[in-house]
C-alpha positions in Angstrom: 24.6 -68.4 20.0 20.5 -68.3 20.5 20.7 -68.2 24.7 23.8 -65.4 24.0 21.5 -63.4 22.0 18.6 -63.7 24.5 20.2 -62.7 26.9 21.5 -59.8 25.2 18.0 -58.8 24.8 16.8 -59.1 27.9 20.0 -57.7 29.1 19.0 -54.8 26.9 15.3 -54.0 27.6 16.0 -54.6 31.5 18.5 -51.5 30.9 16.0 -49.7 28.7 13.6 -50.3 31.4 15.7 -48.9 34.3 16.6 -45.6 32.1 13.4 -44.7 30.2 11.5 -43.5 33.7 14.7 -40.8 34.6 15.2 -39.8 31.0 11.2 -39.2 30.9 11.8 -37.2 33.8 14.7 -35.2 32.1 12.5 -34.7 28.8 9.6 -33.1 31.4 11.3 -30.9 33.1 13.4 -29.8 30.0 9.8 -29.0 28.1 8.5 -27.2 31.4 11.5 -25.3 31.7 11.4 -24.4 27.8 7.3 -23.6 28.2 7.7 -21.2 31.7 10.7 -19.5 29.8 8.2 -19.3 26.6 5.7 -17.8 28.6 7.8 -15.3 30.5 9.6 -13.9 27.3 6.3 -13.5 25.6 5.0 -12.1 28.8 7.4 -9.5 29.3 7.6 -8.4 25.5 4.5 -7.5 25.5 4.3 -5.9 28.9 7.6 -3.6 28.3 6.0 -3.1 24.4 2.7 -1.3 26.3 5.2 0.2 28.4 7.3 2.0 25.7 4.0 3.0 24.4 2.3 4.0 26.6 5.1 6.4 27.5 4.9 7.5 24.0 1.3 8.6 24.1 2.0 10.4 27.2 4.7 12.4 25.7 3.2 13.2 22.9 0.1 14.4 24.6 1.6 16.5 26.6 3.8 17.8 23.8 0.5 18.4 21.7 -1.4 20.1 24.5 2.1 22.3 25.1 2.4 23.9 21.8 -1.3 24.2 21.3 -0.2 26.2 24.7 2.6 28.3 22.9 0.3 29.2 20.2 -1.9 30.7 22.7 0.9 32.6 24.9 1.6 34.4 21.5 -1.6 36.3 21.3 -1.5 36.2 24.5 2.1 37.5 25.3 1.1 40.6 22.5 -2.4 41.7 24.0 -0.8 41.9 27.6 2.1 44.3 26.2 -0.7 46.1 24.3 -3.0 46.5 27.4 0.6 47.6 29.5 1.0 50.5 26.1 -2.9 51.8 26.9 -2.6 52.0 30.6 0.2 54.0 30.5 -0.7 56.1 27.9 -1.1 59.4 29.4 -3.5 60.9 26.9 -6.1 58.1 26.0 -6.7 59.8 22.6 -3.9 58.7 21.3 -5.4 55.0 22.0 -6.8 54.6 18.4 -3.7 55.5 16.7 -1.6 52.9 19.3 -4.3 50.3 18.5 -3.5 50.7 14.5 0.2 51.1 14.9 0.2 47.5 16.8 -3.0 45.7 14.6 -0.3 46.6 11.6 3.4 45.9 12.7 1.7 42.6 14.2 1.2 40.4 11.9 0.5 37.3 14.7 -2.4 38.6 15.8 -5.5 37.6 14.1 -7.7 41.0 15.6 -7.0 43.5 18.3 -9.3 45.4 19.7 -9.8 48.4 22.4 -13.2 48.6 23.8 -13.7 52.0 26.5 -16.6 51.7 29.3 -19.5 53.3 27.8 -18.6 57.6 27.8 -15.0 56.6 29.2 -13.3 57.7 25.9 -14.7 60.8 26.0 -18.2 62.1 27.6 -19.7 62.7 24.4 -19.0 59.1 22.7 -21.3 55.8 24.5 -19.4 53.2 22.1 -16.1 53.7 21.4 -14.7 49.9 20.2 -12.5 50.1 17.1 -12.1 46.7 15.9 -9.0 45.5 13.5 -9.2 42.2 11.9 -7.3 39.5 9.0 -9.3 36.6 9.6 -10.6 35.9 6.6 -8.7 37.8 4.1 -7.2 41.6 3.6 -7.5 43.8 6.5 -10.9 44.9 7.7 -11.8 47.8 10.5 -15.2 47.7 12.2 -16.9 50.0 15.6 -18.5 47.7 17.5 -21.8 48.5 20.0 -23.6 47.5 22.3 -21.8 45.6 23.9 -22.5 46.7 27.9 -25.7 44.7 26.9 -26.0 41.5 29.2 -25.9 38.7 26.5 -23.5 36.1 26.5 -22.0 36.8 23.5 -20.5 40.4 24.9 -19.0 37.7 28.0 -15.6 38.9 26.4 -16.4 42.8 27.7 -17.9 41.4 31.1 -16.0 38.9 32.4 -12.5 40.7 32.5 -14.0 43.8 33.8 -14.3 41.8 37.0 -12.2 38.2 36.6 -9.1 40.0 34.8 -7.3 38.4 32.1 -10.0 35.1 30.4 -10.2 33.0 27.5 -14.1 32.7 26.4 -15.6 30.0 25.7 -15.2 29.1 22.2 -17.6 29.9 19.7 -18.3 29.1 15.7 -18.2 31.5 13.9 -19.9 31.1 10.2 -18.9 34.1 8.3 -15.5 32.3 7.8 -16.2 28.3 8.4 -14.0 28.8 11.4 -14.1 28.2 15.4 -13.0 30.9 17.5 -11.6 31.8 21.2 -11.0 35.7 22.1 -8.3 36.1 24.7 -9.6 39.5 26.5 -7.4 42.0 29.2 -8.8 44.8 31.3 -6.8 48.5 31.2 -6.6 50.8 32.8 -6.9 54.6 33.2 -2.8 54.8 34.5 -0.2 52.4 36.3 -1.3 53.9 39.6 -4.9 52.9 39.5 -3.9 49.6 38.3 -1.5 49.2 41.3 -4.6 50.3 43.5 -7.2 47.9 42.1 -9.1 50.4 40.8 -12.3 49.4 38.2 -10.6 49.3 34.7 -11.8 51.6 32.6 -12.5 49.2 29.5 -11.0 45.7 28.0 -8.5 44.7 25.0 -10.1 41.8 23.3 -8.2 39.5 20.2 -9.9 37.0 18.4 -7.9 33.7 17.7 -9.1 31.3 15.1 -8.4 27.7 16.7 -7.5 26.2 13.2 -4.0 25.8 14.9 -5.6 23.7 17.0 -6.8 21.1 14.9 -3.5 21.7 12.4 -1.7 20.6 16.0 -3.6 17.5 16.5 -3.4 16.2 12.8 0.6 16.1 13.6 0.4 13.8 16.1 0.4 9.8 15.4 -1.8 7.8 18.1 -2.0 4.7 15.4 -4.4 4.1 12.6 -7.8 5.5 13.4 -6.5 7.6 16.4 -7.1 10.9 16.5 -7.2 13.7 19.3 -10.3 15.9 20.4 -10.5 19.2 22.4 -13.7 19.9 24.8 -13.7 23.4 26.4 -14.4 23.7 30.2 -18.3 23.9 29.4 -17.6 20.6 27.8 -18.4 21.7 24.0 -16.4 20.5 21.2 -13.9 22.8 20.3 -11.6 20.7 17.6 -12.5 17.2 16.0 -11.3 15.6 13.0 -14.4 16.0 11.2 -15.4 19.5 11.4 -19.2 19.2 11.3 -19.3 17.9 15.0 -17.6 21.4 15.7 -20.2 23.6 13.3 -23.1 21.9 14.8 -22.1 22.9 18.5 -21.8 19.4 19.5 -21.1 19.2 23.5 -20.5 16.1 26.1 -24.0 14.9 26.6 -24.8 15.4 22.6 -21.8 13.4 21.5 -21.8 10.7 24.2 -25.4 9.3 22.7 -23.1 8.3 19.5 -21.9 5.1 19.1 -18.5 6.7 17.6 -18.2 8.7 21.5 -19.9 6.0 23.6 -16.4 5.9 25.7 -16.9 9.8 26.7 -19.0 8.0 29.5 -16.1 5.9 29.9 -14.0 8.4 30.8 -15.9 11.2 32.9 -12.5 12.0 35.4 -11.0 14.1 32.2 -12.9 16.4 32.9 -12.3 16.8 36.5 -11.0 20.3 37.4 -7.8 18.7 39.2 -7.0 16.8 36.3 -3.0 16.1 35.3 -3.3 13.5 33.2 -5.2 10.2 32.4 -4.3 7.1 30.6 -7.5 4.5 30.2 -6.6 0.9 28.1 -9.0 -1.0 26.4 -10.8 -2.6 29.7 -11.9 0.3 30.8 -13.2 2.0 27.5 -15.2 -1.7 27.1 -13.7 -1.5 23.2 -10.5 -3.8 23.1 -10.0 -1.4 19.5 -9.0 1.7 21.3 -7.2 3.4 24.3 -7.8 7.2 25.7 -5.2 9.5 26.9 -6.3 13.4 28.3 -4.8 16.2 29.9 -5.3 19.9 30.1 -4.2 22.4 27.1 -1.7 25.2 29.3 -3.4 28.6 30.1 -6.9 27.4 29.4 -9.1 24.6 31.2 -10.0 23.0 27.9 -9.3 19.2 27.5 -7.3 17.1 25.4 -8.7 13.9 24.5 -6.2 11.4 22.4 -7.9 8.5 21.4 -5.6 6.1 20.0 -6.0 2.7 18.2 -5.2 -0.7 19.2 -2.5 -1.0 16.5 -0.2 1.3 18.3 -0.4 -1.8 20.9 0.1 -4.5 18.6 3.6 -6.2 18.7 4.2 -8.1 15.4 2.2 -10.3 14.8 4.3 -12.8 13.0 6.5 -12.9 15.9 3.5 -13.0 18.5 2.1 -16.4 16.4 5.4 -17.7 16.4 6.4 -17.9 19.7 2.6 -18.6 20.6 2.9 -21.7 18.9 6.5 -22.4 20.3 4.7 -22.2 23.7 1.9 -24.5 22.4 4.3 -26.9 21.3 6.4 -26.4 24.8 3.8 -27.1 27.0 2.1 -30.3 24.7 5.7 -32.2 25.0 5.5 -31.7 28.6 1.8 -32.9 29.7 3.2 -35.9 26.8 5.9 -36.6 28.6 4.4 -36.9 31.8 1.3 -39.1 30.5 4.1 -41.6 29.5 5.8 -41.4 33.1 2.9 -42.3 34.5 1.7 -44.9 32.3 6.0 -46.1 32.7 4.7 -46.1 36.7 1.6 -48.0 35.5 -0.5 -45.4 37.3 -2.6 -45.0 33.9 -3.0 -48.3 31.4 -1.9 -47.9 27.7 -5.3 -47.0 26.5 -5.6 -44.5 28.8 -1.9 -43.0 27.8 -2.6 -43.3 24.3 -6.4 -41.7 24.6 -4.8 -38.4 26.5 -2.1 -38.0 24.4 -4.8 -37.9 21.5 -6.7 -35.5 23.0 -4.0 -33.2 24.2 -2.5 -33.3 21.1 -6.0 -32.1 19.2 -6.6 -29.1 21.8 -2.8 -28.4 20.9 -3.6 -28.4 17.2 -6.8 -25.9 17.9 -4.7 -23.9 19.9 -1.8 -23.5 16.9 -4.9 -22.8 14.6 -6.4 -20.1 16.5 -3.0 -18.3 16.7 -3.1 -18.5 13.2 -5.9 -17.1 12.6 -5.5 -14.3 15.6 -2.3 -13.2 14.5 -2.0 -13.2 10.7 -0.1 -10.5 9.1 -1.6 -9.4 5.5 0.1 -6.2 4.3 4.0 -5.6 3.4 6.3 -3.4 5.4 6.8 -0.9 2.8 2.8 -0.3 2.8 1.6 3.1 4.1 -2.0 2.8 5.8 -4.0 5.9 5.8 -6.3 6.4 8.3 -6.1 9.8 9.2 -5.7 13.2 8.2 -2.6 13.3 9.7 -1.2 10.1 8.0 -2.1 11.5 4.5 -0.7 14.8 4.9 2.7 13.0 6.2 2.7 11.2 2.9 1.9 14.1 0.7 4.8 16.4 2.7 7.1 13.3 2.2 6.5 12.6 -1.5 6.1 16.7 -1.9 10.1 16.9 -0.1 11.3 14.0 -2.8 9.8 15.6 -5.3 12.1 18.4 -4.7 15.1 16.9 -4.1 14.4 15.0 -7.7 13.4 18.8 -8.6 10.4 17.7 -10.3 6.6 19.7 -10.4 4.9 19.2 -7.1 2.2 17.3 -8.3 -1.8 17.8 -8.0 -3.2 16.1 -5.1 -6.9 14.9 -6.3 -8.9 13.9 -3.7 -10.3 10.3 -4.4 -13.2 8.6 -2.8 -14.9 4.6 -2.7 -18.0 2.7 -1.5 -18.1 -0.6 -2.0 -21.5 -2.4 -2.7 -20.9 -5.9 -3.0 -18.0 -8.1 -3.9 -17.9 -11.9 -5.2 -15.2 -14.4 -6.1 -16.0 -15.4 -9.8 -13.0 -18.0 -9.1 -9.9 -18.9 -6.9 -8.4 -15.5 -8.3 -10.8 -13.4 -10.0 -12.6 -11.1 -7.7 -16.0 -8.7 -9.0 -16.6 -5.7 -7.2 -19.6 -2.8 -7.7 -19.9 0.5 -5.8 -19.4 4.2 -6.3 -16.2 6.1 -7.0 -15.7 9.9 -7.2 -13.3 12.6 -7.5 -12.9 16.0 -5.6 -11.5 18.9 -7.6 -10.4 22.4 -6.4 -11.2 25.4 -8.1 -7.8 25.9 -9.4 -7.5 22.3 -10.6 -10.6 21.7 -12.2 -9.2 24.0 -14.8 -6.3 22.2 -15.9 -7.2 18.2 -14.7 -10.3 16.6 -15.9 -12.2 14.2 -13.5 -11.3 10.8 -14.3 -10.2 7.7 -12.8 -9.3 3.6 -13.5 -8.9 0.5 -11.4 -5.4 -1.1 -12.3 -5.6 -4.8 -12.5 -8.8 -4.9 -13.8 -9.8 -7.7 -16.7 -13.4 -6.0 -17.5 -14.4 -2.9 -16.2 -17.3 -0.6 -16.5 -17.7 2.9 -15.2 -20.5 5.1 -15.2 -20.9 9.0 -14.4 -23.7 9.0 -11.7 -23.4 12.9 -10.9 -21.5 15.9 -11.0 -21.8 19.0 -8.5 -20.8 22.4 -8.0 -19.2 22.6 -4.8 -19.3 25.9 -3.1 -15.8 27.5 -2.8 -15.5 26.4 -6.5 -14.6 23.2 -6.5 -16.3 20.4 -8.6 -17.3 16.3 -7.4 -17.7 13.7 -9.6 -19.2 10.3 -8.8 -18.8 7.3 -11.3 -20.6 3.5 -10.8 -18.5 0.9 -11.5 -18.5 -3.1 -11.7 -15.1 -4.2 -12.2 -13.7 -8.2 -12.1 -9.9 -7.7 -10.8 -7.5 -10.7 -11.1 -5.1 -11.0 -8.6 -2.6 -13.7 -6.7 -4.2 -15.0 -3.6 -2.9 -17.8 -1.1 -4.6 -20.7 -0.3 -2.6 -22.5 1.0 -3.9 -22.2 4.8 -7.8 -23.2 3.5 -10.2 -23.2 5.3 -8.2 -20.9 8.0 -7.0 -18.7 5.6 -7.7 -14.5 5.2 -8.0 -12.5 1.8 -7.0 -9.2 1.1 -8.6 -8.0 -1.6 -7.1 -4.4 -3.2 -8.7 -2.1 -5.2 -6.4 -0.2 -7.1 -6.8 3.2 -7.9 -5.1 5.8 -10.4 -5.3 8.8 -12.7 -6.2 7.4 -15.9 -3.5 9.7 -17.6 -0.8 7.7 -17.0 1.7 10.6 -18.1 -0.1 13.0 -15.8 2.0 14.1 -12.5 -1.2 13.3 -10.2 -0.9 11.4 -6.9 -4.9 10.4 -5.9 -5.1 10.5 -2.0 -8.1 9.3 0.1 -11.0 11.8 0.4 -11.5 11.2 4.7 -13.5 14.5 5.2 -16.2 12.1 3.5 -16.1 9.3 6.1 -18.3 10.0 9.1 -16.0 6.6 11.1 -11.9 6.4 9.7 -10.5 3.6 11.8 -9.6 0.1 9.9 -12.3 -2.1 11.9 -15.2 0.8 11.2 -14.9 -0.1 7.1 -15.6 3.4 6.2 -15.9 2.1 2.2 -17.7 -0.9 3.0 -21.9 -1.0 2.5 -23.2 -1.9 6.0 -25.3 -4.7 4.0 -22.6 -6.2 2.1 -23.4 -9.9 1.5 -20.1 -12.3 1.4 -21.4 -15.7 1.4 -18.6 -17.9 2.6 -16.9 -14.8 4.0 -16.3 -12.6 7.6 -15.4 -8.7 7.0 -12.9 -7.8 9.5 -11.3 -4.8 8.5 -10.7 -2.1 5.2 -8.9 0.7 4.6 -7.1 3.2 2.2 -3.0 2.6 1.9 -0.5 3.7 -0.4 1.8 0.9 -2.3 4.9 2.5 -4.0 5.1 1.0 -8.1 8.3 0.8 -9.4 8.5 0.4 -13.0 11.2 0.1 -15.1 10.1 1.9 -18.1 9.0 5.5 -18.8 6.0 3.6 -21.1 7.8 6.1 -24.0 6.8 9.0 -22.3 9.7 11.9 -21.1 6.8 13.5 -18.7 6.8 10.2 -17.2 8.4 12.0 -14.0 7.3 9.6 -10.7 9.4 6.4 -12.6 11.3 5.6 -9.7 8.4 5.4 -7.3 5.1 6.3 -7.9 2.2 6.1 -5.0 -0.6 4.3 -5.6 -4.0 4.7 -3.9 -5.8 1.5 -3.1 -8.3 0.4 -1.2 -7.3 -3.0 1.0 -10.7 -5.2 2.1 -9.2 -7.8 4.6 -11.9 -10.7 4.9 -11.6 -13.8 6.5 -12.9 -17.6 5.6 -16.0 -18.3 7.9 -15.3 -21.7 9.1 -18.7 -23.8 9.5 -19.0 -23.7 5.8 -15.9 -26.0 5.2 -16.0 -27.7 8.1 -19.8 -29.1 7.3 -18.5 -29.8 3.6 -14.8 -30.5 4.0 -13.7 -31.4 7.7 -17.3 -33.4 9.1 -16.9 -35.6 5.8 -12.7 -36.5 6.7 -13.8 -37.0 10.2 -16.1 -39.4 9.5 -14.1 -41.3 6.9 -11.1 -41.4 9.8 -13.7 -42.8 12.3 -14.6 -45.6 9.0 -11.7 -46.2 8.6 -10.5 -47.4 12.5 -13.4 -49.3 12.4 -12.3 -51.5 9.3 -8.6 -51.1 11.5 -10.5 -52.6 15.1 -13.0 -54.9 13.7 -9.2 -56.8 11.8 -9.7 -59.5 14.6 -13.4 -60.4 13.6 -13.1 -60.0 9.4 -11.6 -62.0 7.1 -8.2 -60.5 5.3 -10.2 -60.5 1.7 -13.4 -58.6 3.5 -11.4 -56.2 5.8 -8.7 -55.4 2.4 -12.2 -54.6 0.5 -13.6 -51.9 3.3 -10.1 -50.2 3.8 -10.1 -49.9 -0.5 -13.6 -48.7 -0.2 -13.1 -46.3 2.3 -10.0 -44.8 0.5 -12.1 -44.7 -2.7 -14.1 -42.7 -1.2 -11.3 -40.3 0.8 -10.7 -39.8 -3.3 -13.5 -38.9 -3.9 -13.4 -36.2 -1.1 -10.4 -34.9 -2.0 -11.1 -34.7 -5.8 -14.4 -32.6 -4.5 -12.1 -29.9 -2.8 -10.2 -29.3 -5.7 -12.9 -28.8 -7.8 -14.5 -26.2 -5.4 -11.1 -24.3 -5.0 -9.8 -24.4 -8.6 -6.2 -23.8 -7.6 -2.6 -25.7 -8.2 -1.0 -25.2 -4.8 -1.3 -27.6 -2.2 -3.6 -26.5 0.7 -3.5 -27.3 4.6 -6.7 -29.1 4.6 -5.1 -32.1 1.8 -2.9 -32.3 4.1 -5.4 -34.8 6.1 -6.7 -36.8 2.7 -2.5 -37.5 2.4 -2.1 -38.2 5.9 -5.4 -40.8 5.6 -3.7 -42.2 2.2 -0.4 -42.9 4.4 -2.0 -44.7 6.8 -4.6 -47.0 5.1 -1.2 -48.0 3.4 0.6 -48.7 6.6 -2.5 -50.4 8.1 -3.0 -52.3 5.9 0.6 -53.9 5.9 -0.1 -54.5 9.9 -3.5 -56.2 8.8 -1.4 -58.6 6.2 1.2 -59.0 9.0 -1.4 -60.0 11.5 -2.9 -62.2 9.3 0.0 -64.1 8.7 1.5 -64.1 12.0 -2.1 -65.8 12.7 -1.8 -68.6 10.1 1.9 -69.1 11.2 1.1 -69.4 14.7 2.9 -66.4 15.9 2.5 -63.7 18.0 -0.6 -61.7 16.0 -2.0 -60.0 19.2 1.5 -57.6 18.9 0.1 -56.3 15.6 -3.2 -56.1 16.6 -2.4 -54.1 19.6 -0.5 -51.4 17.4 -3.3 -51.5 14.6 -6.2 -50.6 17.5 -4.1 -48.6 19.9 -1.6 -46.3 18.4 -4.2 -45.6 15.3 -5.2 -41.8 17.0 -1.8 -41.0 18.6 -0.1 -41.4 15.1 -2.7 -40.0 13.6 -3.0 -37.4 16.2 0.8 -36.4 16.2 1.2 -36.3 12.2 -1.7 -33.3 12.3 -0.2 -31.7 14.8 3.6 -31.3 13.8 2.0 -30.5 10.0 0.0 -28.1 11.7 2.5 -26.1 13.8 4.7 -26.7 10.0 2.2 -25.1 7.8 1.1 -21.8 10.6 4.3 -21.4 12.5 
C-alpha cells in the first residue's frame, strides 16, 4: 500500500510537471490577449469620444458664428432696400420723409440714417444728416455735422464713399454701456449713375448694438469654464464674457500679456485673413485645461474664438478608472505568468521569481492607486455645475418653463456671491469655514425682498453685515462676514488617497419666500472650476491640496410644506452651493502612517528569516513584540481620524495581523519538524521566500477591491 501510494505521487507530480509549463503558457497569452484588448477598447473610446466632440465644437461654432451672421444680414438686408428707395427717388426732398416712414415701420433697426455730401441736399444746406435712433430707450432724432472732417470716427461717411457697402470697426459707446458696429451704404443721385459708377452722392449709415452678439455666445455650451470671444479684424475685443475687457478697449497685444489669454499667442493663424476654421487641443495651447476653436463671423472679418474646457473631453471617469485598473491587473497576470515560466525553465532561480513578482506586483498597486486618485468622480449626476453665464441662464429658463407648467409665480432671481478665506476640519465631519458673502438686488426687487441670506447645514454660525452700496442703475449690494462650522458625511474610506468635497450651502433665509439665489459670475474676474474664483489665493489647508471649486445647483426634495401653503417649490427646489473639491496631500500620512507599517513589515521578516538562528521562545517574543506594536500603530490612526468605517490604509495593519498569525504556525511547524528529525528546511523555505509575494499579492487584489 506505501510503494502504491508513492508511486501515485510521483506518478502525479511527474504529470503536474509535464502540464504546468503549457498551461503557464495558455494563462500568458490569455492575460496578453485580455491586456492588448484592454488597451485597444480604452484606446479607441477615448479617441472616437474626442472625435464626437470635437465635431460637436465645430458645429456649434459655426452655427454660433452663422446666426451672429443672420442677425447682421437683417440690418443689413433693410439698409440696402432703404439705400435702393433713395437712389431712385426722383425728387431727393422727399428723402427725409422716406427716412422717417422706414426708421418707424422698422422696428429691427436699431438707427437709420441719411447723410448728403456736404451742399448735395440742396446748395444752401453744408450738413444735411437726420439721424433716427431706439438704442437706449424711446425714439430720439438728431442732425449730425461735421462729419466730411477726416477723423476716424466719421470712417462710417468715408469709407463707403469709396469701398461701397462696410462694417466699421466696432466701437464702445458709453452713453448706453453698450458696444457698437454701424453697417454703412453709399446712394446715389438715380439708378443710372449708379449703373455708371458715378461718385455717390452721400451714405446710409445704421448703428447695431452687438449685445446680440454676446446674447449668441452665452447660448452656446463649450463645457464648464468655456466661453466664446469675438476680436474684430483690427484685433480689438468686440464681445467677452466679462464686459469690462470690452469697455476698456482691450485689443490682441493688451490681452495676450494676461495670464487668463496667454494662449492668444498660442494661436496667432485665427487671425489669418484665409482663415476657415481652426481646431487647437490642449498640446498646442500648453494648458492640458482647455481647447480653442475659431472661425470667421459671415459678412464681417471679425473672429470667433471658442475656448472650451477640458471637461467637454473627459469620458467618465468611473468608467476610465475602471477599465484602467482592469488593464493594470491584465498586464500584471501576464509579466506573472511569464516570471513563473521561466523560473518552470529554470532560466531565473526561485528567489529571483519570487523578488520580481514582488516588485511587479507593488508598481501594479501604485499604478491602481494613481488611477484612483486621477480619475475620481465627486459630484452626483443630477448636479448642475455652473460655470458660465450661459449655464445659469439655462437653469433659470428651465426652472422659469416648470414653474409655468406648475403655474406657479416666476420667482426672484437674487444674485448671490462667496469668498472663501480659510477652511479647517474641526473633526472627521465637522468642517469651519470664514469669508465674505453678499447679495445683489435690482431696483425693482430691493423693494419688495430684503437682503438676507443662511448656510444650510450649519451647527454654529455667525454673520456679519460688512457693507452696503448703492449701485448705480438702482440696485443695492450687501456683503456679510461669516464663520460657519458645517457638519456633513464625508468618506474615508480610501485614506490617505482619498478627495473631499466640501459644500457650502446657500439659501434665502425666508424659507416660504419664492426666491431661487443664483451665482453672481459678473463678479469673478476667472469662472472655470480649476481657476477657484471663490477661493482666497492664500488659503492655508494644512494636510490638504485645492484642486478645484465651483458654484452648482442640487435640487431638495422635501416632503413637507414646513406648514406653510406659500411653500410653492416642494417638489424641487434649487439650491445654490458652493462645492470646494480638495484632495489628501500624501507625504503627511505616508511619514506618519505608511513609513511606520513599512518598517514594522521589514521587522517583522527579520524575526520570519533570522527563525533558523533564534530559539522558538526568543523568535515567538519578537513576532508578539512587533505586533504589539503594529497595535499600537493602528490604535494611533484611529485616533487621528475619529471615524467608524474601516479605511484602506487598516487594511495593511489586518493584513500584518494575518500573517504574524500564519508565520508564526510555520515557525512552530519548523520547529517541530526540527526536533522530530523531519524535513524543517520545507517550512523554512516558505517562511523566508514567499513572505513578500503573499504579502505583495494580498495588497494588491485589496487594492484593485477597495479603488476599482
Amino acid at each position: 500500500m506505501t510503494i502504491s501510494n508513492h508511486k501515485s505521487v510521483e506518478v502525479a507530480k511527474k504529470l503536474g510537471d509535464q502540464l504546468a509549463i503549457p498551461i503557464l503558457w495558455f494563462l500568458m497569452v490569455f492575460s496578453i490577449l485580455s491586456a492588448a484588448y484592454s488597451s485597444f477598447i480604452i484606446y479607441q473610446k477615448y479617441n472616437r469620444f474626442q472625435s464626437e466632440i470635437r465635431a460637436q465644437v465645430q458645429q456649434q461654432t459655426h452655427s454660433a458664428s452663422q446666426q451672429m451672421g443672420s442677425k447682421l444680414v437683417t440690418t443689413m438686408q433693410a439698409v440696402d432696400a432703404f439705400a435702393e428707395r433713395i437712389t431712385a427717388l426722383e425728387d431727393k426732398q422727399h428723402a427725409p420723409q422716406l427716412l422717417a416712414e422706414t426708421f418707424y415701420n422698422n422696428e429691427d433697426i436699431f438707427s437709420l440714417n441719411v447723410t448728403f455730401h456736404p451742399y448735395k441736399f440742396d446748395r444752401y444746406t453744408r450738413y444735411f444728416s437726420p439721424y433716427y435712433e431706439r438704442l437706449s430707450g424711446p425714439d430720439k432724432k438728431f442732425d449730425l455735422v461735421d462729419y466730411d472732417k477726416p477723423d476716424v470716427e466719421f470712417s462710417w461717411y468715408h469709407r463707403p464713399l469709396k469701398e461701397g457697402p462696410i462694417w466699421t470697426e466696432p466701437y464702445y459707446e458709453p452713453q448706453n454701456n453698450v458696444l457698437m458696429s454701424t453697417y454703412s451704404v453709399p446712394f446715389y443721385d438715380s439708378l443710372a449713375a449708379k449703373n455708371s459708377n458715378a461718385a455717390p452722392l452721400g451714405v446710409i449709415p445704421s448703428d447695431v448694438s452687438l449685445d446680440h452678439l454676446t446674447t449668441s455666445l452665452k447660448k452656446l455650451k463649450f463645457g464648464l469654464g468655456g466661453y466664446g470671444i469675438i476680436f474684430s479684424k483690427q484685433q480689438n475685443l468686440i464681445s467677452h464674457p466679462v464686459f469690462a475687457y470690452v469697455r476698456e478697449g482691450e485689443n490682441v497685444t493688451s490681452l495676450s500679456q494676461k495670464p487668463e489669454f496667454k494662449f492668444l499667442n498660442k494661436i496667432g493663424q485665427c487671425f489669418d485673413d484665409d482663415l476657415d476654421y481652426l481646431f487647437f487641443n490642449g498640446e498646442i495651447m500648453d494648458n492640458d485645461e482647455h481647447y480653442a476653436a475659431c472661425t470667421k463671423i459671415p459678412y464681417t472679418d471679425w473672429i470667433l474664438i471658442t475656448r472650451m474646457s477640458a471637461d467637454m473631453f473627459e469620458m467618465d471617469k468611473d468608467a476610465r478608472r475602471q477599465m484602467n485598473i482592469v488593464a493594470v491587473g491584465c498586464y500584471a497576470a501576464a509579466f506573472i505568468f511569464a516570471i513563473l515560466l521561466w523560473t518552470r525553465q529554470q532560466k531565473i532561480s526561485w528567489a529571483q521569481n519570487n523578488v520580481s513578482i514582488s516588485l511587479l506586483l507593488i508598481l501594479s498597486t501604485v499604478m491602481v492607486l494613481e488611477f484612483a486618485r486621477s480619475f475620481n468622480t465627486i459630484e452626483e449626476p443630477s448636479t448642475v455645475v455652473i460655470t458660465s453665464t450661459a449655464q445659469r441662464e439655462a437653469l433659470e429658463t428651465s426652472y422659469r418653463n416648470r414653474m409655468l407648467q406648475m403655474r406657479i409665480e416666476e420667482p426672484n432671481y437674487v444674485a448671490t456671491g462667496i469668498y472663501v478665506e480659510s477652511i479647517e476640519f474641526v473633526n472627521a465631519n465637522n468642517v469651519h469655514l470664514t469669508g465674505l458673502v453678499w447679495q445683489k438686488l435690482t431696483a425693482k426687487q430691493r423693494a419688495v425682498i430684503p437682503p438676507q441670506v443662511k448656510f444650510n447645514e450649519a451647527i454654529e454660525s455667525t454673520i456679519t453685515e460688512q457693507y452696503r452700496k448703492e449701485l448705480q442703475d438702482g440696485g443695492l449690494v450687501v456683503g456679510w462676514y461669516f464663520s460657519i462650522e458645517t457638519r456633513q458625511q464625508f468618506d474615508y474610506s480610501k485614506y490617505p488617497f482619498d478627495h473631499k468635497n466640501i459644500v457650502l450651502r446657500l439659501n434665502s433665509a425666508d424659507l416660504g419666500s419664492n426666491i431661487v439665489l443664483v451665482p453672481d459670475l459678473e463678479a469673478y474676474e476667472k469662472l472655470g472650476k480649476m481657476d477657484n474664483p471663490a477661493m482666497a489665493a492664500d488659503i492655508v489647508l494644512e494636510e490638504w491640496r485645492l484642486k478645484q471649486s465651483y458654484y452648482k445647483y442640487t435640487f431638495q426634495n422635501y416632503n413637507t410644506n414646513f406648514g406653510m401653503d406659500s411653500f410653492v417649490n416642494q417638489d424641487i427646489s434649487p439650491e445654490l452651493n458652493y462645492s470646494i473639491n480638495i484632495e489628501r496631500e500624501f507625504l503627511g500620512p505616508f511619514v506618519t502612517t505608511l513609513l511606520p507599517v513599512m518598517v514594522m513589515v521589514c521587522l517583522l521578516y527579520a524575526c520570519i528569516v533570522s527563525m533558523a538562528y533564534t530559539p522558538y521562545g526568543d523568535l515567538r517574543n519578537n513576532i508578539t513584540a512587533v505586533v504589539f506594536t503594529i497595535l499600537l500603530a493602528h490604535y494611533s490612526i484611529r485616533e487621528h481620524l475619529q471615524i467608524d468605517e474601516v479605511v484602506y490604509f487598516e487594511i495593511f495593519y489586518f493584513l500584518l495581523y494575518l500573517l504574524a498569525s500564519v508565520f508564526m504556525y510555520i515557525a512552530h511547524k519548523y520547529y517541530k519538524a526540527e526536533a522530530v528529525g523531519g524535513d524543517a528546511r520545507f517550512y523554512k523555505k516558505i517562511a523566508g521566500v514567499w513572505f513578500w509575494p503573499i504579502l505583495s499579492t494580498l495588497i494588491f487584489i485589496t487594492t484593485i477591491l477597495t479603488y476599482y
